[in-house]
Backbone bond lengths (Angstrom), bond angles and torsions (degrees), N, CA, C in turn:
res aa  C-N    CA-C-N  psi(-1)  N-CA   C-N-CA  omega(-1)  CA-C   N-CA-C  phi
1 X - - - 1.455 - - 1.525 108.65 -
2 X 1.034 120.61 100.43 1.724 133.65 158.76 1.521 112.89 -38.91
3 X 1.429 123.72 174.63 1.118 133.12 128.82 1.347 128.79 -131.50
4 X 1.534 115.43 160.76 1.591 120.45 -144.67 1.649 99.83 -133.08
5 X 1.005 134.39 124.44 1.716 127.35 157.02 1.409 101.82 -90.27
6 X 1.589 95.98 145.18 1.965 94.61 -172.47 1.359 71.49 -126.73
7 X 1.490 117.41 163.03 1.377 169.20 -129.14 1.788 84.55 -153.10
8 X 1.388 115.21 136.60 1.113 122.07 -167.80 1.417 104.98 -79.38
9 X 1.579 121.22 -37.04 1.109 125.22 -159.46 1.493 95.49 -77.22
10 X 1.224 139.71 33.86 1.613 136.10 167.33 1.503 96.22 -101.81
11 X 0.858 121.47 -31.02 1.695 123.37 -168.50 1.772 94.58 -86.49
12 X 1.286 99.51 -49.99 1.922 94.29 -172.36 0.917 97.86 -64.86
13 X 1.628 142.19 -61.50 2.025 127.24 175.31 0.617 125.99 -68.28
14 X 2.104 132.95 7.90 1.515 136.38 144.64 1.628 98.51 -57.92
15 X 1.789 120.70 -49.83 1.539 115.46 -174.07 1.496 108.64 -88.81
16 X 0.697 107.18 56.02 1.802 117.82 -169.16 1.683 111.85 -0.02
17 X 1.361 93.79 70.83 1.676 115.14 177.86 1.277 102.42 -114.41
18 X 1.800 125.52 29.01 1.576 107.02 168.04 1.547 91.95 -138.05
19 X 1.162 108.30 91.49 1.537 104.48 -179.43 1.336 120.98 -58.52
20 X 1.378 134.98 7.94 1.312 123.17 -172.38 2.164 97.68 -94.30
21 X 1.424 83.52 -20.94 2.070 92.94 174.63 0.955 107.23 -39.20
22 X 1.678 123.85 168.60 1.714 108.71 136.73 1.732 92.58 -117.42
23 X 1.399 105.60 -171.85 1.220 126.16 176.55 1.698 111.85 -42.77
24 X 0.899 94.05 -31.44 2.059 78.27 -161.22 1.869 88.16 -82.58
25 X 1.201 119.26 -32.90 1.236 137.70 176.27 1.861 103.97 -35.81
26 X 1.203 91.42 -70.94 1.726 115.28 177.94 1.818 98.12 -54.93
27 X 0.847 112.96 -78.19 1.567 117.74 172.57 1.766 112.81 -34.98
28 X 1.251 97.32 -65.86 1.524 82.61 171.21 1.619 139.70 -50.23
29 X 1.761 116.08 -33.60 1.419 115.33 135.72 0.910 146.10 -17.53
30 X 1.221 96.95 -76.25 2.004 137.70 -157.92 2.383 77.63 -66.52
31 X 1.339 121.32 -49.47 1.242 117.97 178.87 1.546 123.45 -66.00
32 X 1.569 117.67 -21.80 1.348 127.28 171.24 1.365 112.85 -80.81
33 X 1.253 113.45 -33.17 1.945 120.34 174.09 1.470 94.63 -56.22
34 X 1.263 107.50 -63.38 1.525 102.07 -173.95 1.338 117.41 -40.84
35 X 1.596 110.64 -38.06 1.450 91.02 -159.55 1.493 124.15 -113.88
36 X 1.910 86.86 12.00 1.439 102.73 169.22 1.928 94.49 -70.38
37 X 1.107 108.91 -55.18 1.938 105.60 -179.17 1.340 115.33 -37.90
38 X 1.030 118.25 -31.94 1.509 111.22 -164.81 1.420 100.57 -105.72
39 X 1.317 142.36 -36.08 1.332 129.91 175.11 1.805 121.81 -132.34
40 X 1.002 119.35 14.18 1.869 125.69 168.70 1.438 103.31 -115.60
41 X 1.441 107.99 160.68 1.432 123.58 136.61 1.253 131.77 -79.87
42 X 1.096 136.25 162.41 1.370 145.72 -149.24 1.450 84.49 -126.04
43 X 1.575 133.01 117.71 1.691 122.73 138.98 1.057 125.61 -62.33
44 X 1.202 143.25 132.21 1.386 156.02 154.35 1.179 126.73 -119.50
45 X 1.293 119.06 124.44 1.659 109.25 167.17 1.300 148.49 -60.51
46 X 1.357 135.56 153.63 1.328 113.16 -156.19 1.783 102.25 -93.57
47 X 1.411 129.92 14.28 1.279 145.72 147.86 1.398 120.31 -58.33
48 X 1.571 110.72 -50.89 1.109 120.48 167.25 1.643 97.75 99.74
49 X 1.124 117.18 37.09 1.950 124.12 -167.84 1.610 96.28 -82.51
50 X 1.089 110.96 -56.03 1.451 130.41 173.99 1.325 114.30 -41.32
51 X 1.379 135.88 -60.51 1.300 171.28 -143.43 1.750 94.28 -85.66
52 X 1.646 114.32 -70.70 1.381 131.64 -168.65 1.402 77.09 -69.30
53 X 1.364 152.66 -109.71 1.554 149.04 -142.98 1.511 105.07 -12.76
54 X 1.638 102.73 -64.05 2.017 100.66 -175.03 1.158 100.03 -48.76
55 X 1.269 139.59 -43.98 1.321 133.17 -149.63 1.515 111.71 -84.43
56 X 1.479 114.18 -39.89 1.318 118.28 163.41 1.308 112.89 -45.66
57 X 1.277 142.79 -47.19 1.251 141.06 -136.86 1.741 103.72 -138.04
58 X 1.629 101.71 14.56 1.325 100.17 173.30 1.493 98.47 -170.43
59 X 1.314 103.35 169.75 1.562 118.33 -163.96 1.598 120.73 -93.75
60 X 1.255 115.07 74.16 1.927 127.19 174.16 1.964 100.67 -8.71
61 X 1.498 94.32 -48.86 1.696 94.61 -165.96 1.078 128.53 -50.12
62 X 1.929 103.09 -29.12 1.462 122.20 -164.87 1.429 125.24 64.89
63 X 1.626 98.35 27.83 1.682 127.03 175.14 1.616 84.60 -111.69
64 X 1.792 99.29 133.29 1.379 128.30 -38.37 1.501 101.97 -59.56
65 X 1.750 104.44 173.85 1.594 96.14 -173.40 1.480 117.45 -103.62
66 X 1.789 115.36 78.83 0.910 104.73 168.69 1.661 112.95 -111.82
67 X 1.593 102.33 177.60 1.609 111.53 -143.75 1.820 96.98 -53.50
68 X 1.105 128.07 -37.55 1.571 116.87 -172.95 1.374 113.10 -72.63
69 X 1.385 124.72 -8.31 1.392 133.18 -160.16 1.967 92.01 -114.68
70 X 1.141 104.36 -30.78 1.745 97.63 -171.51 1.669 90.54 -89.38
71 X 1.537 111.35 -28.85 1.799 99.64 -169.81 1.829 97.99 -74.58
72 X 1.478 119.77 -41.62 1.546 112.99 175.92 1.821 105.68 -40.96
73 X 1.619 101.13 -67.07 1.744 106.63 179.49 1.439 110.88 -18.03
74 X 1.293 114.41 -74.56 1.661 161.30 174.64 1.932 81.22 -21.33
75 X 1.249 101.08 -84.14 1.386 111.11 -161.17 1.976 124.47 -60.25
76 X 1.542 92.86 -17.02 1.317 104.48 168.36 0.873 130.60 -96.55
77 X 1.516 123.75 -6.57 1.491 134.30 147.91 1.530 117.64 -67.16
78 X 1.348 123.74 -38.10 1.512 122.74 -174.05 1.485 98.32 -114.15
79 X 1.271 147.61 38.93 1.002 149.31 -170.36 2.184 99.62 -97.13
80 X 0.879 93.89 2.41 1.809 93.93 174.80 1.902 93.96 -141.65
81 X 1.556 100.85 14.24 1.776 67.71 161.24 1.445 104.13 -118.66
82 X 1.911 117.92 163.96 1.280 98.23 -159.83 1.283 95.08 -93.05
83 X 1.856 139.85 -0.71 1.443 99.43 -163.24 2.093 93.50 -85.97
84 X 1.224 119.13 2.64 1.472 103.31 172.11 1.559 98.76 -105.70
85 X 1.094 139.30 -51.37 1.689 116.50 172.79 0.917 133.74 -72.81
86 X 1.232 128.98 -177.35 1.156 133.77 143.90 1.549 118.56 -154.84
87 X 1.840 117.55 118.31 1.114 120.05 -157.30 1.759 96.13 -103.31
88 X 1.283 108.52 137.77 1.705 131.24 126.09 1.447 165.79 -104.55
89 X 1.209 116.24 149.40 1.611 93.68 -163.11 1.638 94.14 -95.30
90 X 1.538 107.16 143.88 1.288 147.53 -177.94 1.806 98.01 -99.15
91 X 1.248 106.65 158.73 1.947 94.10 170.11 1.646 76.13 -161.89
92 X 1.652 95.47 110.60 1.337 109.59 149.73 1.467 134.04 -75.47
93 X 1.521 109.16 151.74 1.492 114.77 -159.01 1.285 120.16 -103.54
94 X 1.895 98.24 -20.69 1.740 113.50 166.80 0.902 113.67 -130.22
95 X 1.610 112.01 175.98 1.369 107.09 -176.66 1.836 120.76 -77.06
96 X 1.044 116.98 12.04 1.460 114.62 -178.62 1.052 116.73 -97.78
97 X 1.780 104.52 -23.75 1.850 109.77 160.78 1.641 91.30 94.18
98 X 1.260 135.92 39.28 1.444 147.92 -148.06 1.402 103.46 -146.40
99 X 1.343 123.56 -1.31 1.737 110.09 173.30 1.515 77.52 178.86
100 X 1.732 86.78 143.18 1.569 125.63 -165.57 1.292 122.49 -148.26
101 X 1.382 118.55 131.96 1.393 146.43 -176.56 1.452 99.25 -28.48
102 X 1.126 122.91 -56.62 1.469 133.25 168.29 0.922 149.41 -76.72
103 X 1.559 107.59 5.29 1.533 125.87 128.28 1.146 123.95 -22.43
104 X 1.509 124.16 148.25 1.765 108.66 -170.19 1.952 69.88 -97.07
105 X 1.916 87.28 161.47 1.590 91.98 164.13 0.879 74.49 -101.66
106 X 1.990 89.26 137.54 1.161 119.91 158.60 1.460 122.38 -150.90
107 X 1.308 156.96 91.71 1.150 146.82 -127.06 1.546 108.70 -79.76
108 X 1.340 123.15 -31.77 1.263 132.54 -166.06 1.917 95.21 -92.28
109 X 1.498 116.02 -25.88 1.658 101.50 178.85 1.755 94.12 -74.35
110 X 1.713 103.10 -54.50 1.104 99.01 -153.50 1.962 124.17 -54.66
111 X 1.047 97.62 1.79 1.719 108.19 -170.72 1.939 95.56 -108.14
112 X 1.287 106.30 -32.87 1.207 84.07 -172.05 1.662 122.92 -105.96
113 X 1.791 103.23 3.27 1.397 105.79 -164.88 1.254 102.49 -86.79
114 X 1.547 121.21 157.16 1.340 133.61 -166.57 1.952 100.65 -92.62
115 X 1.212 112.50 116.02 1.141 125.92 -162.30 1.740 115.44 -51.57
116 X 1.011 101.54 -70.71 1.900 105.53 147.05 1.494 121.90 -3.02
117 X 1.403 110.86 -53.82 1.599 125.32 -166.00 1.539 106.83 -85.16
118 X 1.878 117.38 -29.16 1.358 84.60 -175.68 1.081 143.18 -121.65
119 X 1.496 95.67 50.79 1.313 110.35 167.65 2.290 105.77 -65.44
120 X 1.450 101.58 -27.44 1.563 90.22 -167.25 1.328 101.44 -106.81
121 X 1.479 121.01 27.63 1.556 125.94 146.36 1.717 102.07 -109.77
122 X 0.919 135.79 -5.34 2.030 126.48 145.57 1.061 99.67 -59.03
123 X 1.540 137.26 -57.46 1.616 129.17 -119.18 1.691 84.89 -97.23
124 X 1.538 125.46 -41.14 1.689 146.44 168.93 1.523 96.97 -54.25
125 X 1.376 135.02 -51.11 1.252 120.80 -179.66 1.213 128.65 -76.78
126 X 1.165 115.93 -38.18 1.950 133.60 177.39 1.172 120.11 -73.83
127 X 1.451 116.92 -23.18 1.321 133.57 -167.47 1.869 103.48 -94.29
128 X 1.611 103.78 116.05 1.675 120.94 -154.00 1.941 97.66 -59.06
129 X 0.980 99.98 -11.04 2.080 100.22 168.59 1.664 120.14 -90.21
130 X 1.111 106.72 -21.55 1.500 140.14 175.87 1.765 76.46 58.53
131 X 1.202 130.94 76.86 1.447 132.41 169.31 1.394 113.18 -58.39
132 X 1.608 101.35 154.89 2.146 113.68 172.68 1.285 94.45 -45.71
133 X 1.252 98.01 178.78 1.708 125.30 178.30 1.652 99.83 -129.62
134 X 0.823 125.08 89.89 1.494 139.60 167.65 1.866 104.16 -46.44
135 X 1.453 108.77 92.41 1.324 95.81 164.24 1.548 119.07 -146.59
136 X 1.447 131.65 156.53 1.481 128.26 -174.02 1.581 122.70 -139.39
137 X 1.338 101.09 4.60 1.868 88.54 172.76 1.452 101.48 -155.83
138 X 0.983 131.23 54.79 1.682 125.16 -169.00 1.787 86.36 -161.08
139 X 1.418 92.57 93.51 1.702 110.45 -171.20 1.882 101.52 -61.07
140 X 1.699 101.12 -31.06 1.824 97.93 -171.00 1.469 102.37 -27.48
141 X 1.745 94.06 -50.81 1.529 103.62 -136.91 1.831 102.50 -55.86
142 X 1.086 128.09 -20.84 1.366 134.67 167.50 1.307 114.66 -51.30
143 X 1.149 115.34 -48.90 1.577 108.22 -173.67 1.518 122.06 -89.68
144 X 1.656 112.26 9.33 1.445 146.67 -156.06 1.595 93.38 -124.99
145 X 1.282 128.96 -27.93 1.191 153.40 156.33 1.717 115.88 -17.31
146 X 1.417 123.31 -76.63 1.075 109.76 -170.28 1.705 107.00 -88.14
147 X 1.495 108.65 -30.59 1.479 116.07 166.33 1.825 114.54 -38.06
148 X 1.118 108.18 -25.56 1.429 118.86 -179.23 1.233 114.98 -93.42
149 X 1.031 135.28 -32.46 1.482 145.91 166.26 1.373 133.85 -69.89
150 X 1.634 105.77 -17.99 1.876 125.57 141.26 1.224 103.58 -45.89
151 X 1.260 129.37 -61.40 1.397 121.18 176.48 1.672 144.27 -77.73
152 X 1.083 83.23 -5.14 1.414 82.02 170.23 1.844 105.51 124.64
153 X 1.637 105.22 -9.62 1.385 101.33 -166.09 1.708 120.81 -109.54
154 X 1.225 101.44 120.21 1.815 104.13 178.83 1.272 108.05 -96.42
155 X 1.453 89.30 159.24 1.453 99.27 169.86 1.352 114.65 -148.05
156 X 1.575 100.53 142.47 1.725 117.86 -161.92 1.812 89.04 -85.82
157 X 0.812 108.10 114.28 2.057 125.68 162.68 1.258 111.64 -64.47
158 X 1.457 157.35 103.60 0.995 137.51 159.54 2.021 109.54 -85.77
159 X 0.808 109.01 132.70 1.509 115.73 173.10 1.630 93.92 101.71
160 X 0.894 132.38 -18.07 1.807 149.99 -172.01 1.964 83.98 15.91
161 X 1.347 99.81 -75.10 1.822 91.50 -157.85 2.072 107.01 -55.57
162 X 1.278 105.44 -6.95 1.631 95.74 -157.44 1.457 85.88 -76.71
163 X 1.647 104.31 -63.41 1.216 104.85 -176.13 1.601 137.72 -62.94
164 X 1.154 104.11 -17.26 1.722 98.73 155.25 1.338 122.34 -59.80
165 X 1.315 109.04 -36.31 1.911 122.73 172.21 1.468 93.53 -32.08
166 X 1.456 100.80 -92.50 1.490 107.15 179.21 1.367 125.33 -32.75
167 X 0.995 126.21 -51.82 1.610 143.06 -177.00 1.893 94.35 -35.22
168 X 1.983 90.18 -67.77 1.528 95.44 -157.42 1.980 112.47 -65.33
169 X 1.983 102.41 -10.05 0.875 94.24 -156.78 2.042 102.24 -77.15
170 X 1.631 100.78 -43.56 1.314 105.42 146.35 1.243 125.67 6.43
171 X 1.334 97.71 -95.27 1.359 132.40 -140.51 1.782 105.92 -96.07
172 X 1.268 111.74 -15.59 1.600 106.36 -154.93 1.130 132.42 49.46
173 X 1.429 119.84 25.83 1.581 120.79 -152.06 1.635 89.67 -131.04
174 X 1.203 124.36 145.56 1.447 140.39 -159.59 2.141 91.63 -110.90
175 X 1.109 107.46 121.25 1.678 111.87 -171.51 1.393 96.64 -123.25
C-alpha cells in the first residue's frame, strides 16, 4: 500500500467541475478515487488544510453522489485510521497558511508556485515516502514539474496528454 497526495482538482474532474476536461478525463479520475480506496493512503495534514479545501469545494454529505463527493464522504470517515491515511505535520510560516517550512527552498518554485497548492508539496515532501502528487487539470503544475523532481517530488498526471494541450496552449512551450 503506497501513499498518494491528491490535488483537489482530481475529485472536481472526477464530478465534472473542470470544464476544460473531457469525459474520459473525468472517468479517468472518478477510476483513480476508486483505486486510491482500495489500495493507497491518502496524506493529510495534521492541520487538516488539505481536508477543509475538499470540503470547501465539495460536499462532506456525498449529496449528490458523485465520485469526488462519495471519495470526500469515504475519506472523512477513515480519515484517523492509518491503513487509509496517512497524516503529517506541515508548519506554516504566515498567517494565511500559504507557505511552509517544508517547502523545498527553492527560488524558482518559490516565486512561481501558486500559493493555494503548497500546502500538498509540504505534505509530498515531509512525508518519509515523499509520495506522487495526484493531479489532472491545473496545467502550472507541468511546468512546476521538473522543478519538483530536484527534490525529490513526482507527480502522477492524470489526463497527461489533455493537459499538456492546454499547458502548451498557454504557454507556447512544447512539455
Amino acid at each position: 500500500m503506497s501513499a498518494v497526495v491528491i490535488d483537489t482538482n482530481v475529485l472536481l474532474v472526477a464530478d465534472g467541475k473542470a470544464n476544460q476536461m473531457s469525459a474520459a478525463c473525468r472517468a479517468e479520475c472518478a477510476q483513480r478515487l476508486e483505486a486510491v480506496k482500495k489500495g493507497d493512503r491518502v496524506v493529510l495534514d495534521h492541520q487538516w488544510l488539505i481536508l477543509r479545501e475538499y470540503q470547501k469545494k465539495l460536499s462532506p454529505s456525498g449529496k449528490p453522489p458523485t465520485p469526488g463527493n462519495l471519495f470526500l464522504k469515504w475519506l472523512m470517515t477513515v480519515c484517523r485510521n492509518e491503513q487509509h491515511v496517512s497524516q503529517v505535520s506541515i508548519t506554516a510560516t504566515n498567517h494565511e497558511q500559504t507557505k511552509f517550512a517544508e517547502f523545498p527552498a527553492d527560488e524558482t518554485l518559490e516565486l512561481a508556485f501558486d500559493p493555494a497548492d503548497r500546502k500538498f508539496v509540504a505534505a509530498a515532501n515531509v512525508h518519509p515516502e515523499h509520495p506522487p502528487i495526484l493531479e489532472s487539470a491545473d496545467s502550472k503544475w507541468l511546468g512546476w514539474e521538473t522543478d519538483l523532481q530536484k527534490h525529490g517530488i513526482q507527480l502522477e498526471v492524470l489526463c497527461r496528454c489533455e493537459l499538456e494541450i492546454i499547458w502548451n496552449r498557454k504557454t507556447g512551450a512544447k512539455k
